[in-house]
N, C-alpha and C positions, 0 to 999 in steps of 0.2 A: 541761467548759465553763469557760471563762474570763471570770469576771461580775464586777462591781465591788462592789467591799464595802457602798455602801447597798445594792446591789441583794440582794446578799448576807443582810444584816440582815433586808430585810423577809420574805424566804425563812428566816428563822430559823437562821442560818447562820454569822453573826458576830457576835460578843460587842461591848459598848459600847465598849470599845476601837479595835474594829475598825473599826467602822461611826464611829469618829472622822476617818475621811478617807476619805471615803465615795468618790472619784476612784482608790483603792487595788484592785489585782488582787486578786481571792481564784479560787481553783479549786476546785470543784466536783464531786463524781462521785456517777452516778446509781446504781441497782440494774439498769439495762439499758442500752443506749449508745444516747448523743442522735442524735436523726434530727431534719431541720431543722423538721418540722410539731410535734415538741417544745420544740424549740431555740427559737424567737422568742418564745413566751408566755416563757419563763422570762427571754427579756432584755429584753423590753419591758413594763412595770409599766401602762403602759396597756392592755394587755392582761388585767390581773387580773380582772376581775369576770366577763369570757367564760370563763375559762380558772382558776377557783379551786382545783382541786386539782392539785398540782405534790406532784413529789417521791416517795418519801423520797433525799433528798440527802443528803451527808456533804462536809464540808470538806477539802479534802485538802494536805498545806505544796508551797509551788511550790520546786524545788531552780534554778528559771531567774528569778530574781524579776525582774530588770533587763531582761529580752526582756519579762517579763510587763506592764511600767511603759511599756515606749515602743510596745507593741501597745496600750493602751488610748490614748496619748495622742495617735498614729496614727489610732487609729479614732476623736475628738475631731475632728483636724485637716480626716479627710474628709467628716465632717458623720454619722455611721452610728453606731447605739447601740453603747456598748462590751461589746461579747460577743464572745467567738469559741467555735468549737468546736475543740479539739485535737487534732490529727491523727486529722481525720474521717475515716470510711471509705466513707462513702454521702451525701457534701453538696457536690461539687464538688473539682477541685484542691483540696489543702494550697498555704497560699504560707508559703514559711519567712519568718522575721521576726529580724532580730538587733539587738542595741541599737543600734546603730551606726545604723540606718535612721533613726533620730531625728533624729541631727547636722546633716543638711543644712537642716530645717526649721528650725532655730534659731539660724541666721548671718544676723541681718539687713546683716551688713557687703557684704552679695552684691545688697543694694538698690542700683540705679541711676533716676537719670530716663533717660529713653528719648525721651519727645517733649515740648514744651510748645506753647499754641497761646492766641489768642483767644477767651475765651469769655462775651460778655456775658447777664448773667443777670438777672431780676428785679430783684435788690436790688442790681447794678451793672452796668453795660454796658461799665465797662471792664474789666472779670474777667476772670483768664488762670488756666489749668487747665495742671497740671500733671502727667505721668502717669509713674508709678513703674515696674518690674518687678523683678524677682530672678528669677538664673538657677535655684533653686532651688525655687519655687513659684509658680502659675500663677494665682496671684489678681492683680489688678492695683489696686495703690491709686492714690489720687490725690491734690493739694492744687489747692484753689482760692483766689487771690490776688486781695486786694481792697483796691485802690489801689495806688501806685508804694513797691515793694519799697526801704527805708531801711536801711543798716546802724547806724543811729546812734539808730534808733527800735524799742523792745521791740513787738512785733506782738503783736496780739490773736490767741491762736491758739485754735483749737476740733476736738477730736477729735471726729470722730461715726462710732461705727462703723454699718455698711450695716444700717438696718433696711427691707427689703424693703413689710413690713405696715403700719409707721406711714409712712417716705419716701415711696412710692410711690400704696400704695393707703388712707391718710391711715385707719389702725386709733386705734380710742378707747382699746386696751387701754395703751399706752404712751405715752411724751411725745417719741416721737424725733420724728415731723415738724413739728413747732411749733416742738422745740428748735432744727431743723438750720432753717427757715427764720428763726427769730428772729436767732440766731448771723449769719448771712450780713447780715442788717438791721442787728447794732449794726456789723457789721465796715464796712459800709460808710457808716455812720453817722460812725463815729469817723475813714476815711478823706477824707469831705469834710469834717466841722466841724472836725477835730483835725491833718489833715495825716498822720495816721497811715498803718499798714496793716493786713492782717487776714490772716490762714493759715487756711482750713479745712480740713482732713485728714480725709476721706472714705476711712477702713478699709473694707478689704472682710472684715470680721469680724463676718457676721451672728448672732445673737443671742448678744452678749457673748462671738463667738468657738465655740459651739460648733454654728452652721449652722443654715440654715434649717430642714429637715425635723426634727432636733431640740428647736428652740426652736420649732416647732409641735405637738410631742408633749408640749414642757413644758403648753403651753395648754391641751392636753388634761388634765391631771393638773390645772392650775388649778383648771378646769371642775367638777375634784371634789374643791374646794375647798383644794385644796395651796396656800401663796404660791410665790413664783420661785425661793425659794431651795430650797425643799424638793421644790419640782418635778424642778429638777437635776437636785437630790442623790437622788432617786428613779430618774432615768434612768441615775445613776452617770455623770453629768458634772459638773465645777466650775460655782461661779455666777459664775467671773471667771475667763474662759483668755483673754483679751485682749493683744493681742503688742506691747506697749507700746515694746518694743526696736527693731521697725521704726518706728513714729510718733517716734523719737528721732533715729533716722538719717532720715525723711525732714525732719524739721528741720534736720539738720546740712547735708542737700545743699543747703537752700533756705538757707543761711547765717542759721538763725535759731535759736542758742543761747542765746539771752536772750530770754525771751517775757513775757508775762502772758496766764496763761491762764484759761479760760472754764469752769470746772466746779464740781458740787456733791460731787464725790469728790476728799475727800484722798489717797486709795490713789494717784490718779493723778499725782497731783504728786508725791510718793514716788518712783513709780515713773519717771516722766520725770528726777526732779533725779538717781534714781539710777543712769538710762543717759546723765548727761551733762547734761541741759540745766539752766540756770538758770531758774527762775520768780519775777519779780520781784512778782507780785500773785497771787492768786487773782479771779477776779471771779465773783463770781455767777452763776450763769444758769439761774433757776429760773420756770417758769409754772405759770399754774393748774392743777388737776386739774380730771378732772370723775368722773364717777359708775362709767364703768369701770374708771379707770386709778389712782381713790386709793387702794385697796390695792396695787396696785405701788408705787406713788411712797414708802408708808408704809413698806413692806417695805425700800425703798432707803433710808430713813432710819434704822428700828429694828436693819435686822439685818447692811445694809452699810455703814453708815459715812457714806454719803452725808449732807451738811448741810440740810436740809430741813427749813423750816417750816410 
């Protein structure tokens, strides 16, 4: 089996070294060969306490390490814990995997818009929605514009990637739906008092990128008592796959390379100044917690970076 090195670790199986990039391939091999009613306790750590004795395992060196890198980060992209089994003989088709599979996921130069339209919303009625695609992946982002698009004016701009649990069905574990309706308020705040405009950029990057069913098995590990970061890194997924390279080029097609933008993460700004755009301010954009959500928010201050008071 092909498991990720924290998964790896808590299996007893990767040294401190290893289990330093916990997102890393390690392989695996059993004293009998994996059949799939084995195979999913060993990839899924939420699993452990039904499932406590595993094993005896042995680590074994990959001589394909680079097929092994883009099948994990493959299985990231389509939301599915990174495991696989290596040319199984009783678990369905083999699907061959070669590094190269990777490449098309990672050209956001293949983003285009495709339609734009009218769309007034709460916090503006003159709101125009913009909608993204690339021929190479079938997530569809989008930007929503608030107030009359100025070349001559820095726009407030606001990434929120898609969180299903707080946007939707308004979760206390997080601060995404407070944030994304706050953000759409100042933007259109700042477009009638100041003359301004405002960019929101609605990623379809459910939990920081690594999917919904994922980032509900993080919560699960929360549950028992892990923070977010180590929830991940237990599922052997990163706490930050976020594709900041497309939110750079849908700026570039919206003609807005000069922004000031809306975050309490410097990582982001980094990372935008370094696919290109200019960030003239950072602005703040931080609310209350409450009683579910301050150990996340604390977690986003101590252990990501994030500016949080």
């Amino acid at each position: 089996m092909l498991i990720s090195a924290a998964r790896a670790a808590t299996l007893k199986l990767a040294n401190q070294r290893d289990a330093a990039a916990p997102h890393a391939p390690v392989l695996i091999r059993g004293g009998e060969s994996f059949v799939l009613a084995t195979a999913v306790p060993i990839a899924d750590p939420a699993l452990d306490l039904r499932n406590p004795l595993k094993g005896p395992f042995r680590a074994a060196p990959i001589e394909w390490e680079a097929v092994a890198i883009a099948a994990m980060e493959l299985a990231r992209i389509a939301g599915i814990l990174p495991a696989f089994m290596v040319n199984p003989a009783e678990a369905g088709e083999p699907q061959p995997i070669a590094a190269s599979d990777l490449d098309a996921y990672t050209k956001s130069g293949a983003l285009k818009i495709v339609t734009r339209a009218k769309l007034p919303v709460t916090a503006s009625q003159t709101a125009e929605i913009v909608a993204f695609r690339s021929s190479s992946d079938t997530r569809e982002h989008v930007a929503l514009i608030i107030g009359k698009q100025n070349g001559d004016r820095a726009p407030l701009v606001r990434l929120h990637s898609e969180c299903l649990t707080g946007d939707i069905l308004g979760s206390l574990k997080c601060d995404c739906g407070p944030q994304l309706d706050a953000a759409l308020h100042a933007m259109a705040d700042h477009a009638e008092n100041d003359g301004g405009w405002g960019a929101l950029l609605y990623m379809r990057q459910e939990g920081r990128g690594i999917g919904l069913i994922n980032k509900l098995r993080a919560y699960r590990l929360q549950d028992d008592g892990f923070d977010t970061v180590d929830a991940n890194q237990r599922l052997g997924l990163p706490d930050e796959a976020r594709d900041f390279a497309t939110a750079a080029r849908m700026l570039k097609l919206l003609g807005a390379t000069t922004i000031r933008l809306m975050t309490n993460n410097p990582k982001k700004v980094d990372a935008l100044a370094s696919a290109g755009i200019s960030i003239t301010e950072r602005v703040k954009h931080q609310l209350p917690d409450n009683p579910f959500n301050e150990r996340y928010l604390a977690t986003k201050r101590d252990r990501s970076g994030h500016l949080l008071t």
